[in-house]
KOLSELUM-939859 format. One record per residue (C-alpha): x negated, y negated, z negated; residue number from 1; residue in one letter. Coordinates in pm, whole numbers, plus 32768, in hexadecimal, padded with zeros to 4 digits. Example, Ala and Ser with C-alpha at 12.3 -4.5 7.8 and 13.67 -1.06 7.14 Angstrom:
   east   north     up   seq   type
   7B32    81C2   7CF4     1      a
   7AA9    806A   7D36     2      s
REM end
This chain:
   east   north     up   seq   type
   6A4E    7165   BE59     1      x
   6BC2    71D0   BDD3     2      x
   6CAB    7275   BE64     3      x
   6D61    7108   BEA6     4      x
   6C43    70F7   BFB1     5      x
   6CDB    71B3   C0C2     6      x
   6BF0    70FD   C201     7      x
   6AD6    70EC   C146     8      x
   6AF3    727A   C0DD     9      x
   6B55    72B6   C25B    10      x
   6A46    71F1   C2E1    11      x
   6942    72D8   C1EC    12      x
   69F0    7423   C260    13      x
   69A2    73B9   C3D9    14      x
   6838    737D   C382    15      x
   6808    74C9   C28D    16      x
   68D5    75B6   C391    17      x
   68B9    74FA   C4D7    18      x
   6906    763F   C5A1    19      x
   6A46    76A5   C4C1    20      x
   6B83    7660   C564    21      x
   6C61    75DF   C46A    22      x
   6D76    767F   C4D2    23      x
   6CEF    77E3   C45F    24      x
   6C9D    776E   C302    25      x
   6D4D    781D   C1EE    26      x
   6DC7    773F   C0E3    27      x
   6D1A    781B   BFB8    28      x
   6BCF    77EE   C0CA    29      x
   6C36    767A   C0E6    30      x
   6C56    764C   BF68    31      x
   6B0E    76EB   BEEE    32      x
   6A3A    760D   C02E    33      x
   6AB8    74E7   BF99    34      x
   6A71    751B   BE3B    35      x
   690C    7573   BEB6    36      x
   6902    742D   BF64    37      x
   67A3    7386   BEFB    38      x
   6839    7228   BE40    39      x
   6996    72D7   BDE3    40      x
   6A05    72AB   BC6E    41      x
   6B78    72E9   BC34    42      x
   6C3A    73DF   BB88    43      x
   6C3B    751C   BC59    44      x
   6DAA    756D   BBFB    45      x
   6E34    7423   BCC1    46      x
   6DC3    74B6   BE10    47      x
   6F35    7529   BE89    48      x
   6FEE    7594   BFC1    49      x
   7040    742C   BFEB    50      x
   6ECE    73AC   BFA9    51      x
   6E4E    74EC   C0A3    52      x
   6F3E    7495   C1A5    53      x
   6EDC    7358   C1A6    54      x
   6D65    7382   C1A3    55      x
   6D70    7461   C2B8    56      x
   6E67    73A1   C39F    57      x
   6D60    723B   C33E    58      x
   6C54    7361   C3C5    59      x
   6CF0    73A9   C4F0    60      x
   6D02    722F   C53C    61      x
   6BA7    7221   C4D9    62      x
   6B43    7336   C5E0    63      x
   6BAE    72A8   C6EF    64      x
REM end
């Protein structure tokens, strides 16, 4: 997984913190889940505001 993989990261956040609300999650919190992701291999410095805000809005989606 890369950071390029924003459903595919959202869809493993749902199903690691299924009773997080998405809405609450910091983006330093955000940033350090997804690098913890089991399968993700990208450069850790790429994750940024954009990336997060992405992620968590793809999450959000996902959560419903």
């Amino acid at each position: 997984m890369q950071w390029s993989d924003i459903h595919e990261i959202a869809a493993a956040l749902y199903d690691k913190y299924p009773d997080v609300s998405p809405l609450v999650v910091r983006f330093t919190d955000l940033h350090n889940w997804v690098v913890d992701l089991d399968g993700f291999d990208d450069d850790h410095l790429r994750g940024g505001e954009k990336v997060l805000e992405a992620i968590q809005m793809a999450w959000i989606e996902e959560s419903k």
